[in-house]
C-alpha positions in Angstrom: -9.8 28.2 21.0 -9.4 25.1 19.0 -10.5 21.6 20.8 -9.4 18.3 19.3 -10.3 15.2 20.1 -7.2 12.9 21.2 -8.6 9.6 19.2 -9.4 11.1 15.8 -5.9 13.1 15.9 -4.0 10.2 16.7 -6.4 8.4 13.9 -5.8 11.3 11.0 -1.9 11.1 11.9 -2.1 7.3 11.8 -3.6 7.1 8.6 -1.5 10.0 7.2 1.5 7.9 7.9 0.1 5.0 6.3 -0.5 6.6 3.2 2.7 8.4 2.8 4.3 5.0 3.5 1.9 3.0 0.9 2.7 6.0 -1.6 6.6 5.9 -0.9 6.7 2.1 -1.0 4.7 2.2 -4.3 6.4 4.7 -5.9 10.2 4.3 -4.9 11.0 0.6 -4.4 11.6 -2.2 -6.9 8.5 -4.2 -4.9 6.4 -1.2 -6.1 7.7 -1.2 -9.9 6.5 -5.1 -9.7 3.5 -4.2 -8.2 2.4 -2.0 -10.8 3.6 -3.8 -13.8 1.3 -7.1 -12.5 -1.3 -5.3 -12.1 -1.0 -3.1 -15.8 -0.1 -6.2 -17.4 0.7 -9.5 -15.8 1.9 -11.0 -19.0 4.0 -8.1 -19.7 5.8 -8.4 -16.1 5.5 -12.1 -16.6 8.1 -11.6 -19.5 9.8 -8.9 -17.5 10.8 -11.3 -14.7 8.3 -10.2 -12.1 6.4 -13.3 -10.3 3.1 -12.0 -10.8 1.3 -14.6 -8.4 4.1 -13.2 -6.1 3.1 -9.8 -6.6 -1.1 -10.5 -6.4 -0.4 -12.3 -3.0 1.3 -9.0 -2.0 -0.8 -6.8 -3.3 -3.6 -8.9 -1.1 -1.7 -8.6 1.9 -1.0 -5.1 2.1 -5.1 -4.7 1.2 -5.9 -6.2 3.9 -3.1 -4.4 6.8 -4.6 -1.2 5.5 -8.1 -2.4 6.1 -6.8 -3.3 9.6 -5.6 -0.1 10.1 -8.6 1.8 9.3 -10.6 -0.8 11.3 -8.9 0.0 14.0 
């Protein structure tokens, strides 16, 4: 017989759904495309249109929810 405890499953499935959305959001969106080009080369992106203070504010921002969620 398998015995889970109900706090770390609902943590695992939590942070499963985080990362899946972190990846998709990354990976799939325009946001993501800008993210990744400020952070490869801001004066590249700089040139390519992309705010790149914008995208550093962002990139801080969604840091610190996903420390949230693992804090919590």
């Amino acid at each position: 017989m398998l015995f889970l405890n109900k706090a770390r499953l609902v943590a695992s499935v939590v942070a499963i759904v985080v990362a899946a959305g972190l990846y998709i959001l990354l990976e799939r969106t325009r946001l993501g495309r800008a993210l990744r080009a400020a952070a490869d080369n801001p004066t590249a992106a700089t040139y390519a249109g992309v705010d790149v203070g914008r995208a550093h504010r962002i990139a801080f921002g969604l840091g610190s929810a996903v420390t949230a969620v693992a804090g919590g």
